[in-house]
N, C-alpha and C positions, 0 to 999 in steps of 0.2 A: 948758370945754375938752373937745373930744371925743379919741376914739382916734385911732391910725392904721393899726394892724393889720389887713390882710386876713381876712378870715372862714376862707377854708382856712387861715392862719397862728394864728389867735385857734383853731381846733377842732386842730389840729395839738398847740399848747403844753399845755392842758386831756388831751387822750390822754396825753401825755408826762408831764405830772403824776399821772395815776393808773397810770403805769407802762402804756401798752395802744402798741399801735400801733396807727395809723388807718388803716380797710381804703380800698384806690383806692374802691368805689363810694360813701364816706361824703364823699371828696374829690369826687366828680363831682356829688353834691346840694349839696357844700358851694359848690363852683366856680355852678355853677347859680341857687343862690340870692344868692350876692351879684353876679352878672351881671342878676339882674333888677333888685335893688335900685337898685343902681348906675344902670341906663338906667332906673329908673323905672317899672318894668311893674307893673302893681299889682294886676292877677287873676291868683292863680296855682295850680297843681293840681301837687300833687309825689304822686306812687304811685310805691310798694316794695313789692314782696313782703312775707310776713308775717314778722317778728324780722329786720328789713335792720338796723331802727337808726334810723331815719325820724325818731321822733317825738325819740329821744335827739338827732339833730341839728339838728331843729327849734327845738328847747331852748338849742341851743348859737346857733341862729342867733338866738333873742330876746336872750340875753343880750348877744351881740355887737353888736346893735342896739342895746342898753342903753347901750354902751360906748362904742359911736360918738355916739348920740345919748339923753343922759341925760334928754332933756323928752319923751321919745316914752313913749305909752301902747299897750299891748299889751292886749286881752282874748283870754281863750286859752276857746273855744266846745270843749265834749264831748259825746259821748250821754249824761254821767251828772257830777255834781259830782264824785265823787271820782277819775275818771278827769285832769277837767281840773286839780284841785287836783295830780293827781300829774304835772303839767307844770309847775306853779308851783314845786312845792317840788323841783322839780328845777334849776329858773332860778336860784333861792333859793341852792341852795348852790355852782353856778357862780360867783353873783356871791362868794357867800363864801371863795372858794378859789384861783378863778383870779387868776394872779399880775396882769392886765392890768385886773379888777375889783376890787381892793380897797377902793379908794376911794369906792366905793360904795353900799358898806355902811352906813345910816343907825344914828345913835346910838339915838335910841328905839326901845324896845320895838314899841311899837305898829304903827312903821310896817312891822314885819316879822311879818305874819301868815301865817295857811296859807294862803288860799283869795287873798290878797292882799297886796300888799307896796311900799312907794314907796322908789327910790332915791334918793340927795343928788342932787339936781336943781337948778340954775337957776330956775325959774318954780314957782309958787304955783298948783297945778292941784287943782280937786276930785276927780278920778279917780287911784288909783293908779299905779305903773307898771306895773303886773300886775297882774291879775285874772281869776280862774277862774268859771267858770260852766259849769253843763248846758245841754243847748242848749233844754231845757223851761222856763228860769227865766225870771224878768221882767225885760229888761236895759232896758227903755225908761228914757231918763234918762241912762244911759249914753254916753261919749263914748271914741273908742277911734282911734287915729291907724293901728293895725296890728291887724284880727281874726286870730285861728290857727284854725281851725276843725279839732279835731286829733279824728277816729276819729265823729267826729259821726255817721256812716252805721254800725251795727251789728247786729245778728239785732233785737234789742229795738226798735229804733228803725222798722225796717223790712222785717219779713217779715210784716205783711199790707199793702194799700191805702190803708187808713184812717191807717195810722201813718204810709206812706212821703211822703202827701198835709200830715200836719201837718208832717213834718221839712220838708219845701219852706217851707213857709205861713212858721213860724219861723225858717227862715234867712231867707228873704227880708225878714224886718225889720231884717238888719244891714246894710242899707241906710240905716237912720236912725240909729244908733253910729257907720256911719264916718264919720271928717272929710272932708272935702273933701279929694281926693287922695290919701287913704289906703288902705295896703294888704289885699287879704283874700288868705288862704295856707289853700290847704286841703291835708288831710295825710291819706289812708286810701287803704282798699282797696276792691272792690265787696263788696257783699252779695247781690245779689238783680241781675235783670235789668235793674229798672227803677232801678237806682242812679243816685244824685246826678250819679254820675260820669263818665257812659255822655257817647260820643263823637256817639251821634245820636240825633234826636229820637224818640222813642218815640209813633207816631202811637198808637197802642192806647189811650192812657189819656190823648190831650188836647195831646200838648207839638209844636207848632210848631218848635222848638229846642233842645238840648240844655241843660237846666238851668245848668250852666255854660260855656255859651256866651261865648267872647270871652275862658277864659280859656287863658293859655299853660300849657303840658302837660308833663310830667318825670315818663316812665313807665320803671319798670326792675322788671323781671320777675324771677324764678328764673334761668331761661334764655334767653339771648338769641337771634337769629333764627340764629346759627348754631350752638345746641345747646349754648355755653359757661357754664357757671356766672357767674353774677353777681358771686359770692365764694365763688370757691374753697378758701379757706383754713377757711371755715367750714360751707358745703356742698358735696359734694363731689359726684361724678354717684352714689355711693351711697346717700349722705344722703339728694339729691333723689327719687330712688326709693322708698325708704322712704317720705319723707311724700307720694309720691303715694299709694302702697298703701294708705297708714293711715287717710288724710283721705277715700278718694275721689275719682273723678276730677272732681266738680262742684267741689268744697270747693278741691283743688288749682290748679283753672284760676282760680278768682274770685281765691282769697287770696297765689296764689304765680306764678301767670301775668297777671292783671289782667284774668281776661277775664268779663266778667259774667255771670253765669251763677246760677241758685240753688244756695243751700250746701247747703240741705237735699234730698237728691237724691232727687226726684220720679220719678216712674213713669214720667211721659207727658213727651217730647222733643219739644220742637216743630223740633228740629233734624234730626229724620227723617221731618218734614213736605217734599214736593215741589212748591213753588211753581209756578202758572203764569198767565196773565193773559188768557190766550186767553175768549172768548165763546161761547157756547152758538149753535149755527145749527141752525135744522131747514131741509132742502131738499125743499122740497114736491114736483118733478118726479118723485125718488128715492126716497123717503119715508123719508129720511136724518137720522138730530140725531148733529151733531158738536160734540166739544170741538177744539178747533185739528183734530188730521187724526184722529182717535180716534173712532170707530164706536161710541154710544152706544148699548147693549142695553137696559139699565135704569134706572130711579129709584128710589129712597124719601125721602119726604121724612116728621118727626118733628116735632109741634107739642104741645110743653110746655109748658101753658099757665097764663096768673096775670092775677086782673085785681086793678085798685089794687093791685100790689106786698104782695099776700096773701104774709101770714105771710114777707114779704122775698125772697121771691121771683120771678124774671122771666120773663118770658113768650116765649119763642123759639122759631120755626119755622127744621129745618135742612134742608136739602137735597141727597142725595148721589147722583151718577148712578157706574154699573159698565159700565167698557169691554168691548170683546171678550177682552182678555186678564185681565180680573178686576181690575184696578186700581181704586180707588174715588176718585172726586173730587169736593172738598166744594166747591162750587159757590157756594151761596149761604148765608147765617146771617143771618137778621132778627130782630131785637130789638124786638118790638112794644111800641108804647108808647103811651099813654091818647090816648084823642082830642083832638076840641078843644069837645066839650060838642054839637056835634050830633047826636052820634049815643051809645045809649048803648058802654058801653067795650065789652060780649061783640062786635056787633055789628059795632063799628069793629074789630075787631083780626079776626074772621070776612073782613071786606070784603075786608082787606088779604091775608088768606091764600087768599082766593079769585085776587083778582089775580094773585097769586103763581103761585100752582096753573096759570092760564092763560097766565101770560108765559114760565114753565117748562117750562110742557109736562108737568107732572103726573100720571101715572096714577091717583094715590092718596095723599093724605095720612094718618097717621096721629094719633091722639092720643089722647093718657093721658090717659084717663078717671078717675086718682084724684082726686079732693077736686071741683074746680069744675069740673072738665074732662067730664063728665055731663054738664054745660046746654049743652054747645054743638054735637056733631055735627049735630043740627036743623037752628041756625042757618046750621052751614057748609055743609049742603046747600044750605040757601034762597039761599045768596049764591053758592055754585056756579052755580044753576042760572039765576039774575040776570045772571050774567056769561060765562054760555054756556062753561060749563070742564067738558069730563068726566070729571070728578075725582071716585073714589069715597071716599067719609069711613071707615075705618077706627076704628075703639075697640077702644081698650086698655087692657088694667089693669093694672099692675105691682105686685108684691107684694113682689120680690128687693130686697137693700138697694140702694141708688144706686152706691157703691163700684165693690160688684160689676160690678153693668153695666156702668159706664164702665169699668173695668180688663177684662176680658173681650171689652167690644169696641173696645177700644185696642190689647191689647198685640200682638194678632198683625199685624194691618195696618203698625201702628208699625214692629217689629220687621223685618217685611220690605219696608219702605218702600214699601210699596202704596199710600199715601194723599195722592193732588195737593191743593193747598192753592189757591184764589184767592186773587189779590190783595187782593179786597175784604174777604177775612174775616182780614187780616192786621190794619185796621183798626178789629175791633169787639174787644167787653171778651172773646173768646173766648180771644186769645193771651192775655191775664192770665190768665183761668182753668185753660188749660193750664202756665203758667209757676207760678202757688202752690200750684194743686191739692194735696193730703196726703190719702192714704184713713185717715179715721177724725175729721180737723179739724174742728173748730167754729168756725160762723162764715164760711166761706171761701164765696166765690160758685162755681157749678159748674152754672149754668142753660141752659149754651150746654152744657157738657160732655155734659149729659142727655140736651137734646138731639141734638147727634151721637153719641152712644150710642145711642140709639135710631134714628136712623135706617142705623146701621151694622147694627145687630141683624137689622132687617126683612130680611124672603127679598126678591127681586129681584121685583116684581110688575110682568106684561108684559098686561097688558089687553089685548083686540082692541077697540078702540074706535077713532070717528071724531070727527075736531074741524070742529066751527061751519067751514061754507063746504065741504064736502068735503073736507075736509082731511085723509087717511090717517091714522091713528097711525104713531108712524115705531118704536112698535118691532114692526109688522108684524100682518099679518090672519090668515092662516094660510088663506087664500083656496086653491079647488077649483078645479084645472085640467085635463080633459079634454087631453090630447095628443091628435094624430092620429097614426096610425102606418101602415107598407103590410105589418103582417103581423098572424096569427092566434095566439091562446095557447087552446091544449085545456084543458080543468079536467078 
């Protein structure tokens, strides 16, 4: 025999029992979740703000589930066991208390553990009614009519790549837990940009689609689009203020706004990056290179270089030209990468900087001469001058830490949003490295970073050089003109 109580009536009685009143927005999750139930929707993404009450009502909603339906299996997924266990044994004492679960309560010991627990049920099931788990542990075997997926996304979980890459890998096998027609409920907040949770596809690191793609969405913020508290009775517009102050404002926006962003608040903003998509033109008649209507004076372009992924790290050539007005625009970012065995790698990855250097328009390449970066100015001549680019090779040695440079030639550009971003470098691993960056981290990739660090650093180098076919340099000769005139000047 099932229940018949509505889930806002079932979280209603449970308040009232512990002497509370239930705040409207715990009624508007509640409302929400048994509307999906009910029509059947069965991917779902609930976000709240941080201490809404979220995961307390998520609790209230498995028991009510219980209640309605005693043969259903819940696994309740965490970033950690004892996180998820503390959903269980929260379930646990709902079912022990609430006036409409009593009856549910099994006589044995046994079947009321911590991490797991079976209620008087109809049907003879090897899975509990609940069950707790990390979302690290080995659930294979497992059978689960309803996952919770409750905080799964947290600092631990995913603030470097490496980790945020396994949390996917493991969710994506409760795919083979759920039953056939079974619900998954996820329940958190963002951490990081590239969270589970993010509304669009993060082309940078690979995703076609948003991770949880297809499912329906129940986001409630601190404050809403017209500046009102959430829950007023518990934060107030001074409270709110306060935990902006206190948290910061990255921490603030991910954890109490929902807006994803990093908690750990980084130096470098790729949000006072200036997008634009426009293409590079030289106009030979004029001896003109434009970005869209923008009068290109300068380049430098920076090749940080690595062959075989020496000592892990990669091998990027960046690219930045300087308007008339001083604004810098990163143009291109190539992430060289090994051949294909014709050629050996110094060679192949020379080739391609050479190409570069002439499809660009180039005056001069630079490159860090530290470690491997010695054997190749040589070769980059030779393939310079193979491929008709009068591009002169530049060597450099840097001695300053990496930090350094890159915060030094970040923050002022940044700061006064001098810096146009292409489109294309939107999609290489450059926005990650801007997005985790930490000066002083171990471990963290920062090869593209270096790169546009250095080539922010270089002075503006204006060559008077001509290109293959007569073709002027466009950023000018400084050519000797004779006027004629109809008068005399005495010395």
């Amino acid at each position: 025999m099932t229940g018949q109580a509505d889930f806002p009536l079932f979280l209603a009685l449970w308040n009232r029992k512990q002497e509370m009143d239930t705040p409207a927005l715990h009624f508007r999750m509640a409302c929400w979740l048994e509307a999906a139930w009910r029509e059947k929707r069965t991917r779902l993404l609930l976000q709240a703000f941080r201490s809404s009450g979220k995961s307390t009502v998520a609790g209230l909603f498995a028991a009510w589930l219980l209640y309605r339906h005693p043969d259903l299996r819940i696994l309740v997924l965490a970033a950690d066991l004892a996180l998820a266990r503390k959903m269980v044994r929260n379930v646990k004492r709902i079912v022990e208390r609430h006036p409409l679960t009593l009856h549910l309560k099994p006589q044995r010991a046994d079947q009321w553990g911590a991490d797991r627990f079976t209620v008087n049920r109809a049907l003879e099931l090897r899975d509990p009614s609940m069950l707790a788990r990390g979302v690290s542990a080995n659930i294979t075997g497992s059978r689960a009519d309803i996952i919770i997926c409750d905080d799964v996304e947290v600092p631990n979980t995913c603030d470097t790549a490496g980790k945020r890459a396994d949390l996917r890998e493991r969710l994506a096998e409760t795919g083979y837990v759920l039953a056939p027609g079974g619900t998954q409920l996820y329940i958190g907040t963002p951490h990081t940009w590239y969270t589970i949770y993010a509304d669009a596809p993060r082309v940078e690191i690979g995703e076609q689609s948003p991770f949880l793609a297809g499912y329906e969405r129940f986001t409630l913020p601190v404050i809403d689009a017209k500046g009102r508290s959430a829950w007023p009775e518990r934060f107030a517009p001074q409270d709110i203020e306060r935990i902006r102050r206190s948290t910061g404002p990255n921490k603030f926006s991910s954890q109490m706004m929902l807006t994803p962003v990093n908690i750990a608040e980084g130096r470098l903003d790729p949000a006072a990056f200036r997008r634009y998509e426009a293409g590079l033109a030289y106009i030979k008649e004029i001896n003109l290179l434009q970005i869209g209507d923008r009068k290109i004076i300068s380049a430098s372009a920076w090749w940080d270089p690595a062959l075989g992924g020496s000592n892990g790290d990669g091998s990027v050539l960046a690219v930045i030209y300087t308007d008339e007005a001083g604004c810098f625009w990163l143009h291109r970012i190539e992430y060289l990468r090994s051949g294909n065995g014709e050629l050996d790698e110094a060679t192949h990855q020379c080739r391609i900087v050479a190409q570069l250097a002439k499809e660009l328009y180039l005056p001069s390449v630079a490159i860090e001469t530290n470690g491997i970066g010695r054997l190749l100015p040589n070769i980059l001549r030779r393939e310079l001058a193979q491929a008709h680019a009068p591009c002169a090779v530049l060597e450099i040695s840097n001695s300053r830490p990496k930090d350094i440079r890159i915060l030094e030639a970040f923050d002022t550009v940044l700061a006064a949003r001098m810096l146009h971003v292409h489109a294309s470098v939107y999609a290489t691993p450059f926005m990650a490295e801007m997005q985790e960056w930490r000066p002083g981290a171990k471990g963290g990739r920062d090869d593209g970073l270096d790169a546009v660090a250095g080539a922010l650093s270089q002075e503006p180098v204006r060559l008077k050089r001509y290109y293959a076919g007569n073709r002027q340099s466009w950023q000018g000769g400084g050519k000797i003109h004779q006027a004629k005139t109809d008068f005399d000047i005495d010395i």
